[in-house]
PDB file with one MODEL, atoms N, CA, C and O in Angstrom:
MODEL        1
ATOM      1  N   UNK A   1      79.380 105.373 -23.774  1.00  0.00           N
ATOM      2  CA  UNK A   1      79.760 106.454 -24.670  1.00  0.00           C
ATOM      3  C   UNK A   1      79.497 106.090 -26.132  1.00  0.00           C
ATOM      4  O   UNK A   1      79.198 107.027 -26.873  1.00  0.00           O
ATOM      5  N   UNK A   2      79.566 104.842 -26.660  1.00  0.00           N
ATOM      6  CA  UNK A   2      79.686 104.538 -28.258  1.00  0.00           C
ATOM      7  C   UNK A   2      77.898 104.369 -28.425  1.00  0.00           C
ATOM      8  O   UNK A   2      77.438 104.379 -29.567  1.00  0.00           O
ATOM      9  N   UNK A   3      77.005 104.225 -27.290  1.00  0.00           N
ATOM     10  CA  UNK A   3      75.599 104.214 -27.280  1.00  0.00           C
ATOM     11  C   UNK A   3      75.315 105.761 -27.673  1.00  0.00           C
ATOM     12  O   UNK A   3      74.769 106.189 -28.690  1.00  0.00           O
ATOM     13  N   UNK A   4      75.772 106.376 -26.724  1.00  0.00           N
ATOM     14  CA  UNK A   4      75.376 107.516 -26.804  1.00  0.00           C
ATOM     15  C   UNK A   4      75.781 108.595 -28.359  1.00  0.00           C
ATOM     16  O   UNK A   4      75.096 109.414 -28.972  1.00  0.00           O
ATOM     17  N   UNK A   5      77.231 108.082 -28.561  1.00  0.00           N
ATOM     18  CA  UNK A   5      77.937 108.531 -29.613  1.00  0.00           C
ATOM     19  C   UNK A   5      77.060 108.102 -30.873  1.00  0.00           C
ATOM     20  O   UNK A   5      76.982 109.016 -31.694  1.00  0.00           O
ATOM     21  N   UNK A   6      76.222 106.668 -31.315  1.00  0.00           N
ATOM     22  CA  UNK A   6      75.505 106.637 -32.338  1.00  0.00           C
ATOM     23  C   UNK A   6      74.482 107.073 -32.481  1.00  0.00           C
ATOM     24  O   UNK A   6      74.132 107.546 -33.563  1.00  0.00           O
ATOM     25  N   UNK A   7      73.517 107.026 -31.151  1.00  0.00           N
ATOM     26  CA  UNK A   7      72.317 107.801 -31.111  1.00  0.00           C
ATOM     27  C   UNK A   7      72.519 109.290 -31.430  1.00  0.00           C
ATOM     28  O   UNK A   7      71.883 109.691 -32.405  1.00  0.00           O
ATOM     29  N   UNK A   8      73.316 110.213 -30.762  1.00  0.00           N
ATOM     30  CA  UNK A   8      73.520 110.967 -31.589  1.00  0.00           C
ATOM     31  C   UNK A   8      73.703 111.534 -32.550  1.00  0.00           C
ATOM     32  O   UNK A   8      73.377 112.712 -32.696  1.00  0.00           O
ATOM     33  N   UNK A   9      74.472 110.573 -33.750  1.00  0.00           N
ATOM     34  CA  UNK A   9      74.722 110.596 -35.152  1.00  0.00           C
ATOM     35  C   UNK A   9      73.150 110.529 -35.850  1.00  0.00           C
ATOM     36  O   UNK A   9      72.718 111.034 -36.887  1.00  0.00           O
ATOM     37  N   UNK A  10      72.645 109.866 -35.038  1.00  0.00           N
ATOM     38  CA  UNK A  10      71.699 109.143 -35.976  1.00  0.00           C
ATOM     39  C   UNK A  10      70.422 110.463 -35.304  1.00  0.00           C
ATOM     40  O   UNK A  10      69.415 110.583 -36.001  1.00  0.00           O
ATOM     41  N   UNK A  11      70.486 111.098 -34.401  1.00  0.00           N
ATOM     42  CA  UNK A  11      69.943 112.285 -34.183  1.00  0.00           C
ATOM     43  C   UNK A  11      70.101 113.572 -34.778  1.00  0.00           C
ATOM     44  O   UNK A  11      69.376 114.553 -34.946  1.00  0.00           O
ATOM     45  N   UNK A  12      71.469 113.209 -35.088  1.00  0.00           N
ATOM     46  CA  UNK A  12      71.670 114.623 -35.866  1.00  0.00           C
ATOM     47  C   UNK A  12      71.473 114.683 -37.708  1.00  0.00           C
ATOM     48  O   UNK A  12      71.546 115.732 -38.349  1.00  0.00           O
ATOM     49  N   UNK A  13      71.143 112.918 -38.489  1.00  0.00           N
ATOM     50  CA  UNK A  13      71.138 112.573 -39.392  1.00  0.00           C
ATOM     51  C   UNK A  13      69.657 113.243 -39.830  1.00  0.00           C
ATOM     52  O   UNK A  13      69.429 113.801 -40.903  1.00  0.00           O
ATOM     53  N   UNK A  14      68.529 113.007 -38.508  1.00  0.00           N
ATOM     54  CA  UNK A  14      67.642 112.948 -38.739  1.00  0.00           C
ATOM     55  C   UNK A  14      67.018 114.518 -39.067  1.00  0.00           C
ATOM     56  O   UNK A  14      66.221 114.926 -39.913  1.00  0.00           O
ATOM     57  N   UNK A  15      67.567 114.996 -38.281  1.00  0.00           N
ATOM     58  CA  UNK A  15      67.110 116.718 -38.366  1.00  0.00           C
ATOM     59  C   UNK A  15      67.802 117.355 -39.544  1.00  0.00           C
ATOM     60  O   UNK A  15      67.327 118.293 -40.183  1.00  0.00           O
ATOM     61  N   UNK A  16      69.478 116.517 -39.890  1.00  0.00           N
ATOM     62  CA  UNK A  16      69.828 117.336 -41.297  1.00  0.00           C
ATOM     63  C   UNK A  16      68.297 117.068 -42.783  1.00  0.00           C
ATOM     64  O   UNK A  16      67.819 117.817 -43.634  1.00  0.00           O
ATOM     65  N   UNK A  17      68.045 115.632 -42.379  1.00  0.00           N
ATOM     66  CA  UNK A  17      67.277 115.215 -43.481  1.00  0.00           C
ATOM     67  C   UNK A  17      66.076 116.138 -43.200  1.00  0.00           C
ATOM     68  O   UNK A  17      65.641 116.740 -44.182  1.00  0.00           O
ATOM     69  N   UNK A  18      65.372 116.381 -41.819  1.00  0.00           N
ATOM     70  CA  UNK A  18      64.644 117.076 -42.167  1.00  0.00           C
ATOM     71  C   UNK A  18      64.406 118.703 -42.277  1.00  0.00           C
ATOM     72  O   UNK A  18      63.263 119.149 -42.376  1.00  0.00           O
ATOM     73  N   UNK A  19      65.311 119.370 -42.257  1.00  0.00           N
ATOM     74  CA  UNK A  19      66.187 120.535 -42.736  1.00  0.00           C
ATOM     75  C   UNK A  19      66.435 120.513 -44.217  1.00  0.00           C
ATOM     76  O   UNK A  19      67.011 121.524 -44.619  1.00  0.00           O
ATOM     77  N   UNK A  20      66.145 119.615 -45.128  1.00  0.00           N
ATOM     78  CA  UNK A  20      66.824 119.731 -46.327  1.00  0.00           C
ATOM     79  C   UNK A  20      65.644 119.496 -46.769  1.00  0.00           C
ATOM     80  O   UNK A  20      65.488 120.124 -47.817  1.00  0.00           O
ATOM     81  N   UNK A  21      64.220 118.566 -46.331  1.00  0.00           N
ATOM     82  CA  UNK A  21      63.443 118.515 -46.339  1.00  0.00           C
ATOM     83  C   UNK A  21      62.529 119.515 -46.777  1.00  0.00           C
ATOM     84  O   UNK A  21      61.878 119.665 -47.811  1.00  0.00           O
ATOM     85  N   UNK A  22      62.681 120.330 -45.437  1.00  0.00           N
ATOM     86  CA  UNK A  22      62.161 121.877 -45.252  1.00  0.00           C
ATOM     87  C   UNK A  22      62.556 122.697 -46.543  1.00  0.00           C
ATOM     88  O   UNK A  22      61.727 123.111 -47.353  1.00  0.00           O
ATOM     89  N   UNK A  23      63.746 122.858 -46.627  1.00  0.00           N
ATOM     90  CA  UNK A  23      64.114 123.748 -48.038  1.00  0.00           C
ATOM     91  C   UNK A  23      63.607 122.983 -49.598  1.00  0.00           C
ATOM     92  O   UNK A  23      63.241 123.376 -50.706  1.00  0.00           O
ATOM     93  N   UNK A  24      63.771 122.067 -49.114  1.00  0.00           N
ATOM     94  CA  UNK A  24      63.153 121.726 -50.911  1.00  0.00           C
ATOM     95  C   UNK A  24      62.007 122.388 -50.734  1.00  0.00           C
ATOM     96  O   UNK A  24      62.055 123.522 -51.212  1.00  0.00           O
ATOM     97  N   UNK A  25      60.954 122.095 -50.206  1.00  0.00           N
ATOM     98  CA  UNK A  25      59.588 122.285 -49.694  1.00  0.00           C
ATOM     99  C   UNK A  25      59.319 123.492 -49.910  1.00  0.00           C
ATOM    100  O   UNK A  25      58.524 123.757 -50.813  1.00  0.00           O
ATOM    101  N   UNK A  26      59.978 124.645 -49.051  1.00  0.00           N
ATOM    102  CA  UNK A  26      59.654 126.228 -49.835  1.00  0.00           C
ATOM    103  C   UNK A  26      60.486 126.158 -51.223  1.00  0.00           C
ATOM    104  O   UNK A  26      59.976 127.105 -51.823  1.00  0.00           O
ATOM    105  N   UNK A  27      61.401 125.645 -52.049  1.00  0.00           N
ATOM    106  CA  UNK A  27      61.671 125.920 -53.309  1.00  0.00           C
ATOM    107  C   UNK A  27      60.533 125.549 -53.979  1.00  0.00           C
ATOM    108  O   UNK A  27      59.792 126.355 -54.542  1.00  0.00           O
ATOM    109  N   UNK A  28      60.330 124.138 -53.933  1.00  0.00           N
ATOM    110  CA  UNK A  28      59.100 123.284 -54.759  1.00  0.00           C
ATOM    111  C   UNK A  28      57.329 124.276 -55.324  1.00  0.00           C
ATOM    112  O   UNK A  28      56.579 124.516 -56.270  1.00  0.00           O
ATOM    113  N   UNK A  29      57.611 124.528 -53.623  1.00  0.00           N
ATOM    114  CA  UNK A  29      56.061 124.973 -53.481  1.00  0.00           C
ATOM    115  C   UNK A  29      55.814 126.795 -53.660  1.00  0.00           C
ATOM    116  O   UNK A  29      56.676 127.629 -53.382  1.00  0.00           O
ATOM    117  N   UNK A  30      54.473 127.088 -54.170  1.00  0.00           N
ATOM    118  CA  UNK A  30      54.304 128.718 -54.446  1.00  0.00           C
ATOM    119  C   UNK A  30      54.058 129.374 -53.461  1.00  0.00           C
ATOM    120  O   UNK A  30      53.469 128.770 -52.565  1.00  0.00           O
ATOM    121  N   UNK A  31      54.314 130.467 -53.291  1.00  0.00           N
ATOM    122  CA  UNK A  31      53.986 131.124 -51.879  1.00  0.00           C
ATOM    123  C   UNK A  31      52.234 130.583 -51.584  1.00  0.00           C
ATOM    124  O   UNK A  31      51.985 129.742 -50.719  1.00  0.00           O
ATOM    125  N   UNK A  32      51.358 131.093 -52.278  1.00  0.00           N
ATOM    126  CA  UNK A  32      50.067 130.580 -51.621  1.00  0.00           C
ATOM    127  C   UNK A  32      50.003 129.205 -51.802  1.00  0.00           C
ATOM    128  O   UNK A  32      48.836 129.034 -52.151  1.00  0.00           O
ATOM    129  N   UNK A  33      50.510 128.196 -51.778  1.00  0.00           N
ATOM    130  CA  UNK A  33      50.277 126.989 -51.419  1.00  0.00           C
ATOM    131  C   UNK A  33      51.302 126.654 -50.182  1.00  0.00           C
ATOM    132  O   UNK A  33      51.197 125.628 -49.509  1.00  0.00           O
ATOM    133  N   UNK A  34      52.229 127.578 -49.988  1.00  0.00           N
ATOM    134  CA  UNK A  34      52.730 127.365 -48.903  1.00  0.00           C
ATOM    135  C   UNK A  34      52.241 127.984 -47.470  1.00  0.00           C
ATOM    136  O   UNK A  34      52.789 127.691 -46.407  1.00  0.00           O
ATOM    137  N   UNK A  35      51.126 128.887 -47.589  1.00  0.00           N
ATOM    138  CA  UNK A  35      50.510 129.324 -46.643  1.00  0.00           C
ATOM    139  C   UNK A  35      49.324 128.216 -46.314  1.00  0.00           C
ATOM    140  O   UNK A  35      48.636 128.554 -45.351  1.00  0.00           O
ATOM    141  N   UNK A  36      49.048 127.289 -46.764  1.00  0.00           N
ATOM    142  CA  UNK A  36      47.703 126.395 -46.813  1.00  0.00           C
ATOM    143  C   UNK A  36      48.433 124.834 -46.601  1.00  0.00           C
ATOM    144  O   UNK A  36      47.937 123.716 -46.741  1.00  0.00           O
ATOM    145  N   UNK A  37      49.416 125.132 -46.320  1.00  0.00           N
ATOM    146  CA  UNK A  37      50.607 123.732 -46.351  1.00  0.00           C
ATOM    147  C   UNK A  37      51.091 123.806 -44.884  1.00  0.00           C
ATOM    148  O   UNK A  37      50.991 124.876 -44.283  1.00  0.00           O
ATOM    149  N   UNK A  38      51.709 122.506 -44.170  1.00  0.00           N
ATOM    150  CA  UNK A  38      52.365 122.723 -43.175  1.00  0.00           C
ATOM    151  C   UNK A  38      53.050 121.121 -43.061  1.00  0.00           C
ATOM    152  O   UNK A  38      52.459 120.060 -42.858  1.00  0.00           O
ATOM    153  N   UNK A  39      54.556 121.385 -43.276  1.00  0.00           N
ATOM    154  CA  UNK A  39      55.589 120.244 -43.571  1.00  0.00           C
ATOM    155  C   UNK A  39      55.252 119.183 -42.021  1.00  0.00           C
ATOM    156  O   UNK A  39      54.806 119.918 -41.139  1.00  0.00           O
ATOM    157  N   UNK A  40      55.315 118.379 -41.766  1.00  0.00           N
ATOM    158  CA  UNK A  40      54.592 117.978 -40.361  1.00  0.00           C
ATOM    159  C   UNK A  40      56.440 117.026 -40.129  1.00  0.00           C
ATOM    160  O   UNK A  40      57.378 117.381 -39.415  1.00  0.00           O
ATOM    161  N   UNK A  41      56.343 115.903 -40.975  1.00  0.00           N
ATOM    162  CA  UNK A  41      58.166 115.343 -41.283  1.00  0.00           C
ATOM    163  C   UNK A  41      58.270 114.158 -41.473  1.00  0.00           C
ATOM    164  O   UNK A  41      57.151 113.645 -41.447  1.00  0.00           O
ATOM    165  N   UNK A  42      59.244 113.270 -41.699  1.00  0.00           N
ATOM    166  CA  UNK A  42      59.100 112.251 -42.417  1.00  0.00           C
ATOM    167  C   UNK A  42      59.575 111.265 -41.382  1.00  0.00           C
ATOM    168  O   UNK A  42      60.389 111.374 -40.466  1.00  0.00           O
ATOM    169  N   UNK A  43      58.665 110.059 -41.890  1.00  0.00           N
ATOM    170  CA  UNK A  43      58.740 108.518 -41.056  1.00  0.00           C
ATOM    171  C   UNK A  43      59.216 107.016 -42.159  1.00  0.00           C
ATOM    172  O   UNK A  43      58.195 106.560 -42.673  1.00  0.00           O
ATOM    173  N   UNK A  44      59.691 106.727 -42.313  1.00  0.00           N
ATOM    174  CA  UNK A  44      59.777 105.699 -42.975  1.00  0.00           C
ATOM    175  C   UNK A  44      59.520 105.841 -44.517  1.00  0.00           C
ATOM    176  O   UNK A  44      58.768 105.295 -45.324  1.00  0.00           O
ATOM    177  N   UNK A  45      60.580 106.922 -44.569  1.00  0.00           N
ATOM    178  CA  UNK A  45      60.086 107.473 -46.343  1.00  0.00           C
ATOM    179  C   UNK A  45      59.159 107.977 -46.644  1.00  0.00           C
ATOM    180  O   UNK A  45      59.018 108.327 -47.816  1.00  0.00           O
ATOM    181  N   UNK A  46      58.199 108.199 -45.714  1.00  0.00           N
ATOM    182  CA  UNK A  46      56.937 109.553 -46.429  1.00  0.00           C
ATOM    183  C   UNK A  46      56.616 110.636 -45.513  1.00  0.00           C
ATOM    184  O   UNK A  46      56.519 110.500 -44.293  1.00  0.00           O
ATOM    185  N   UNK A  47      56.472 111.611 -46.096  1.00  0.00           N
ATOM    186  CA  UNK A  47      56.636 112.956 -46.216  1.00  0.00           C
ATOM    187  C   UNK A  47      55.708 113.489 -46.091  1.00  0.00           C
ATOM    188  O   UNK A  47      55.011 113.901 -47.019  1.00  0.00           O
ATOM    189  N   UNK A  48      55.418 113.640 -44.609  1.00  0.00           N
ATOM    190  CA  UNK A  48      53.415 113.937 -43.918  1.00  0.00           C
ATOM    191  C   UNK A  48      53.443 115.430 -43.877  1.00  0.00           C
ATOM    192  O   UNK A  48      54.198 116.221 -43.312  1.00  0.00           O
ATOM    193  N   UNK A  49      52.274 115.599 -44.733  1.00  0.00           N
ATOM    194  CA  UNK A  49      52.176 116.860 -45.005  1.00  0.00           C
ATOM    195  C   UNK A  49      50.414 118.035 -44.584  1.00  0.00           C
ATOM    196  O   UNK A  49      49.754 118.326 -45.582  1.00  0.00           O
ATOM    197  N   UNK A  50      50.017 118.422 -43.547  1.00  0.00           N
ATOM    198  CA  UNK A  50      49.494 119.241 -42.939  1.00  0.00           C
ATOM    199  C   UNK A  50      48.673 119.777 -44.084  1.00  0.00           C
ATOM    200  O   UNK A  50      49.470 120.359 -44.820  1.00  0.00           O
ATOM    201  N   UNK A  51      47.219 119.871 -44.679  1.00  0.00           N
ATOM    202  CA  UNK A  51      46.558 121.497 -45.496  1.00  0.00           C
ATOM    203  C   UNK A  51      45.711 121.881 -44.584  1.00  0.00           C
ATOM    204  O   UNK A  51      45.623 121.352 -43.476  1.00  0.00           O
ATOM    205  N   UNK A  52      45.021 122.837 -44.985  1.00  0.00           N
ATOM    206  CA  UNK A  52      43.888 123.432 -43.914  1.00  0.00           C
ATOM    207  C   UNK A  52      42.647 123.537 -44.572  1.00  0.00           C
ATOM    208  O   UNK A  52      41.820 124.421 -44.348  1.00  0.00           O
ATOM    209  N   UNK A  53      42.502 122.400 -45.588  1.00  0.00           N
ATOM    210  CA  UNK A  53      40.950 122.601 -46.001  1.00  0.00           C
ATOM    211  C   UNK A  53      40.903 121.648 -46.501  1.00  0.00           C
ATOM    212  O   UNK A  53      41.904 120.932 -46.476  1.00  0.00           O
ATOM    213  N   UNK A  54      39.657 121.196 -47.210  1.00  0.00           N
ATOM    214  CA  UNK A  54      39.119 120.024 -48.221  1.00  0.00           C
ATOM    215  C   UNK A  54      40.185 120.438 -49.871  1.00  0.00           C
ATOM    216  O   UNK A  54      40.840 119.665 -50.570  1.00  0.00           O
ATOM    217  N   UNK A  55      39.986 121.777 -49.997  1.00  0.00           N
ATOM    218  CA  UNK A  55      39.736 122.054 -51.479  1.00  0.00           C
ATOM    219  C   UNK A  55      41.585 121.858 -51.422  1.00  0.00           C
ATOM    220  O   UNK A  55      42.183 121.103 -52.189  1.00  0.00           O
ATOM    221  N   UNK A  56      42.282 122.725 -50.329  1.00  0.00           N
ATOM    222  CA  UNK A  56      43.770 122.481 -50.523  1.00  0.00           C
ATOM    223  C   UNK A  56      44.102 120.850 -50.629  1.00  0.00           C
ATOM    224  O   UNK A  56      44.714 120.202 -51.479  1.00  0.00           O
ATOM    225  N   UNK A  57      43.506 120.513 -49.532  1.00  0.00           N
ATOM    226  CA  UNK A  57      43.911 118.992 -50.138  1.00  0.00           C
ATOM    227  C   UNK A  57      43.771 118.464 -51.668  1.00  0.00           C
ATOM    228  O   UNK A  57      44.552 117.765 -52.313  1.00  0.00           O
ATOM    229  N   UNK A  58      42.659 118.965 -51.996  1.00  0.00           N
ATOM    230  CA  UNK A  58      42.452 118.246 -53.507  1.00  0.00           C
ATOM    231  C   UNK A  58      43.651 118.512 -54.067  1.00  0.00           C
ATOM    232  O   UNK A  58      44.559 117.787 -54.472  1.00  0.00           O
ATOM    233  N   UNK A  59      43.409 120.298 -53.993  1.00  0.00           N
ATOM    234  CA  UNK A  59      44.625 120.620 -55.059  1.00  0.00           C
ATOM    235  C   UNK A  59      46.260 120.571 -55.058  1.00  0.00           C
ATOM    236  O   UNK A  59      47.082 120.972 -55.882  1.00  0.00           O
ATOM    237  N   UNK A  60      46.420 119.800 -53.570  1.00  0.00           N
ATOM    238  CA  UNK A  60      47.608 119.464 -53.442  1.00  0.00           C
ATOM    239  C   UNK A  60      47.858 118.049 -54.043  1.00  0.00           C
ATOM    240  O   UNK A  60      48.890 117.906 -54.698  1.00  0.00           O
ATOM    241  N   UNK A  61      47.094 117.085 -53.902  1.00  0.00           N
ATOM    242  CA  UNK A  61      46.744 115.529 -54.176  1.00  0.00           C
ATOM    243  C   UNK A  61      47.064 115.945 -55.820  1.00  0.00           C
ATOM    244  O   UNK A  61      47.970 115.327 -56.379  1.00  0.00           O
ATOM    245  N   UNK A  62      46.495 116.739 -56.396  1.00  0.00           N
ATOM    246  CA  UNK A  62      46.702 117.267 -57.982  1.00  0.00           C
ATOM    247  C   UNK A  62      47.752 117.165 -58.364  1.00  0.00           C
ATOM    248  O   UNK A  62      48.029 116.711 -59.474  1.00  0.00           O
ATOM    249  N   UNK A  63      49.046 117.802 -57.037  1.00  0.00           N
ATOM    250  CA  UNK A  63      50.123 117.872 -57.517  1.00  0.00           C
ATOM    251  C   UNK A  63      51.127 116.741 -57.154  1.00  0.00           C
ATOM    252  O   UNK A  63      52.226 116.582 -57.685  1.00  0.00           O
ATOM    253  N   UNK A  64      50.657 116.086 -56.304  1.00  0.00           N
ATOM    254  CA  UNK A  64      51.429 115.342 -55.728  1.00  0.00           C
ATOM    255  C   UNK A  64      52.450 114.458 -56.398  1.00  0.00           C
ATOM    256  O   UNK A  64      53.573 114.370 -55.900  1.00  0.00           O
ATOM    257  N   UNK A  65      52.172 113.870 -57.371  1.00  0.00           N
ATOM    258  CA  UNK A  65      53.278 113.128 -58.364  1.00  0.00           C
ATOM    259  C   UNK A  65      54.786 114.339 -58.853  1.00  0.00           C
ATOM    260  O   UNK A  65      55.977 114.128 -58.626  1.00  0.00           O
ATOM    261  N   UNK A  66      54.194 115.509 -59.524  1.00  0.00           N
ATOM    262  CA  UNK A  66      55.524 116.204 -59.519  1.00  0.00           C
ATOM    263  C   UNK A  66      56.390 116.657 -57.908  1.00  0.00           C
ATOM    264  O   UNK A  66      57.567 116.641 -57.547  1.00  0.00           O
ATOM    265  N   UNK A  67      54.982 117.067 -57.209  1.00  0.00           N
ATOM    266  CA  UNK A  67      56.071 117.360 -55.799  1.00  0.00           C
ATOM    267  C   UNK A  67      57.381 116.240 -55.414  1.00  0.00           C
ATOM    268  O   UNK A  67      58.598 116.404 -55.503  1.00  0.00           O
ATOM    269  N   UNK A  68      56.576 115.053 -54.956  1.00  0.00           N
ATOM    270  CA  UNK A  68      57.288 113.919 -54.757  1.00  0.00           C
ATOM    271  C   UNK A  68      58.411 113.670 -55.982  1.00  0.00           C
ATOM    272  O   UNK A  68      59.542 113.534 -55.516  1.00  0.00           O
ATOM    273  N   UNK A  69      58.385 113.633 -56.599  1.00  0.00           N
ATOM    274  CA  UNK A  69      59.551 113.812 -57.974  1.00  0.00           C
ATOM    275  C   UNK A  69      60.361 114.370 -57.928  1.00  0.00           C
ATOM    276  O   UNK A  69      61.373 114.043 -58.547  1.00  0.00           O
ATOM    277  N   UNK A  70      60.291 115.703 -57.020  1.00  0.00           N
ATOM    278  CA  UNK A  70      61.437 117.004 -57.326  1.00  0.00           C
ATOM    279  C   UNK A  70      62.094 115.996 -55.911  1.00  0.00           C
ATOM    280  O   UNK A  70      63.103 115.307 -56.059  1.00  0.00           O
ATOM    281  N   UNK A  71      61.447 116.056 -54.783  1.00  0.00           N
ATOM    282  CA  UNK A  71      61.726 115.551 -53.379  1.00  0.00           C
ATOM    283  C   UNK A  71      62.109 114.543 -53.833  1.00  0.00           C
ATOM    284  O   UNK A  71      63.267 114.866 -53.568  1.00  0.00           O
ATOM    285  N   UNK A  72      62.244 113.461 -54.345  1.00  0.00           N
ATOM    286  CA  UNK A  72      63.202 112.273 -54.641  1.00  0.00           C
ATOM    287  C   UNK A  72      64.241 112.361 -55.512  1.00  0.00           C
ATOM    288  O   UNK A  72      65.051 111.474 -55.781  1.00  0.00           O
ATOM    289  N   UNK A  73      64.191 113.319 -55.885  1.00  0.00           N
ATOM    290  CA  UNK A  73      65.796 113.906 -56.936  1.00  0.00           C
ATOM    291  C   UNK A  73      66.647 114.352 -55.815  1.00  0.00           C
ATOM    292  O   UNK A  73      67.846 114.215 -56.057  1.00  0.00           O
ATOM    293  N   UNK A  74      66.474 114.659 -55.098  1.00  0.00           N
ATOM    294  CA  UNK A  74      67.589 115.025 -54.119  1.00  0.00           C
ATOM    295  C   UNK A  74      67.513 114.248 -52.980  1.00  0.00           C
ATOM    296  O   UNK A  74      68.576 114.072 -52.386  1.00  0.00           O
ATOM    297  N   UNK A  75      66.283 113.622 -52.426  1.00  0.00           N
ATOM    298  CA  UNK A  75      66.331 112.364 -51.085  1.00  0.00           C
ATOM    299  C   UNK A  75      65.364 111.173 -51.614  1.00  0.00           C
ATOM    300  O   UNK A  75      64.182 110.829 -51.624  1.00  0.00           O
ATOM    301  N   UNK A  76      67.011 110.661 -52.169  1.00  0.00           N
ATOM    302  CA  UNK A  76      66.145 108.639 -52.493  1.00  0.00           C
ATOM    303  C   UNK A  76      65.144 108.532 -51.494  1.00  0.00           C
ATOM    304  O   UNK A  76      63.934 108.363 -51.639  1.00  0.00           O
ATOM    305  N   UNK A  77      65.683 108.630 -50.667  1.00  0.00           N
ATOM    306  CA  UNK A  77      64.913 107.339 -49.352  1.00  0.00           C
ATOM    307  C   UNK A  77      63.576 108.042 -49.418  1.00  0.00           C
ATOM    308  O   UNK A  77      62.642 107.455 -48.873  1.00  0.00           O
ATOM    309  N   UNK A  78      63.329 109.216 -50.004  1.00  0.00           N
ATOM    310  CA  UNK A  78      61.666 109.157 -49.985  1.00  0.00           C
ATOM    311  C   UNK A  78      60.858 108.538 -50.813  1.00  0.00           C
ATOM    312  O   UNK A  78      61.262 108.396 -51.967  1.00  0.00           O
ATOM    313  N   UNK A  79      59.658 108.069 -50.486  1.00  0.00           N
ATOM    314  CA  UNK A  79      58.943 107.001 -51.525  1.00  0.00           C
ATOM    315  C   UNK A  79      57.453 107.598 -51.206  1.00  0.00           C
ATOM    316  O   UNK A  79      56.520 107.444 -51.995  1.00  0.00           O
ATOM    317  N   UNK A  80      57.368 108.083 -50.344  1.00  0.00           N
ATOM    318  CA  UNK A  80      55.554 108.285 -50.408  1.00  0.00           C
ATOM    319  C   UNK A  80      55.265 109.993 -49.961  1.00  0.00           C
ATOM    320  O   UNK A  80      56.097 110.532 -49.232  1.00  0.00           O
ATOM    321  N   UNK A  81      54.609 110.420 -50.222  1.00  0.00           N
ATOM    322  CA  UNK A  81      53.685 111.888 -49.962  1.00  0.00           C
ATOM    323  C   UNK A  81      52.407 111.657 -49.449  1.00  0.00           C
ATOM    324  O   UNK A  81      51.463 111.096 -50.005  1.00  0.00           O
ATOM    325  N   UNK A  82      52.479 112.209 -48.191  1.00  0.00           N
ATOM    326  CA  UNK A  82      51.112 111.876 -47.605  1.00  0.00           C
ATOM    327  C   UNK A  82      50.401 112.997 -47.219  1.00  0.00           C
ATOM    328  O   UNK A  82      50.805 113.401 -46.128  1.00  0.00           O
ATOM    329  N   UNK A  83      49.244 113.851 -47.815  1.00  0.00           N
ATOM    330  CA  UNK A  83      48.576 115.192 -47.225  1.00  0.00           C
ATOM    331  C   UNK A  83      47.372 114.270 -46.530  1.00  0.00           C
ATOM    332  O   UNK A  83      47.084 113.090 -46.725  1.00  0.00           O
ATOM    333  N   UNK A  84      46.678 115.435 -45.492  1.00  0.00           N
ATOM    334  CA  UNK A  84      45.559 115.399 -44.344  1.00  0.00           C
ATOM    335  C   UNK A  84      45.541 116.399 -44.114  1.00  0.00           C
ATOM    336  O   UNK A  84      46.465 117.204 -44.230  1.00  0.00           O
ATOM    337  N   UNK A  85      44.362 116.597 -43.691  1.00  0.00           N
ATOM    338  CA  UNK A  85      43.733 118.002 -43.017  1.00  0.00           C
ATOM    339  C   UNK A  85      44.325 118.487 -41.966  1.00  0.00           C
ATOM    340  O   UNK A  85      44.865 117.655 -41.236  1.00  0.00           O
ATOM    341  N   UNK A  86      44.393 119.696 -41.637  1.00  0.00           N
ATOM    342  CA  UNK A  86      45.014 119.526 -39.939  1.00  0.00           C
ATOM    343  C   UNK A  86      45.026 121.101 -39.870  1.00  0.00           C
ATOM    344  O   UNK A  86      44.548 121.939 -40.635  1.00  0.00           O
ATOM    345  N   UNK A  87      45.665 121.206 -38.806  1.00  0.00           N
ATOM    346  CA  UNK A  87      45.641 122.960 -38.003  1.00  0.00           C
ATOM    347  C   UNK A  87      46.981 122.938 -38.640  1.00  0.00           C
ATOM    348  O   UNK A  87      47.834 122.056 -38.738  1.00  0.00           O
ATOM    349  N   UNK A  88      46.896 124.511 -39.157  1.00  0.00           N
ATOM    350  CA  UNK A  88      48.106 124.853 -39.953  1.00  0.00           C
ATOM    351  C   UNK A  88      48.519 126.765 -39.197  1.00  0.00           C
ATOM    352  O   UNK A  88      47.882 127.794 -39.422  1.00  0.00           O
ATOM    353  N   UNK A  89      49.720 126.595 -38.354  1.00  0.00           N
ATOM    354  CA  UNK A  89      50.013 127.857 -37.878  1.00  0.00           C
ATOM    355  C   UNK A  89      51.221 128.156 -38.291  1.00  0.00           C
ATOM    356  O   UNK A  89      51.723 129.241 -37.997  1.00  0.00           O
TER     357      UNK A  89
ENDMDL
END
């Protein structure tokens, strides 16, 4: 039971963080960069993030120092921003 009882905590830690995650993410970001975006979730402090083209990537990489800035004002434990190409639905 106390196995099960921490794994749980630590299951339910993980989805609040990435739930709070999620909402910074649509505050941060503009509606059309949030259509070309897709939050994927975080591993060891960085914050893998989905575009659907070359050019979104650039222009996300552009922003990336303020994004990550706003996202570490409210969750220390993040330290890195990571965009890649990928299928975005």
């Amino acid at each position: 039971d106390i196995i099960k009882n921490v794994i749980g905590k630590m299951a339910d830690r993980k989805l609040e963080d990435h739930q709070k995650i999620h909402r910074l993410w649509i505050n941060i970001l503009n509606e059309s960069e949030l259509k070309h975006t897709k939050l994927m979730g975080v591993k060891n402090g960085t914050v893998s993030v989905y575009v659907d083209s070359p050019a979104w990537l650039y222009q996300m990489n552009t922003q990336k120092r303020k994004i990550l800035d706003r996202l570490k004002e409210e969750i220390s434990t993040i330290e890195y921003l990571s965009f890649r190409i990928g299928k975005i639905t």
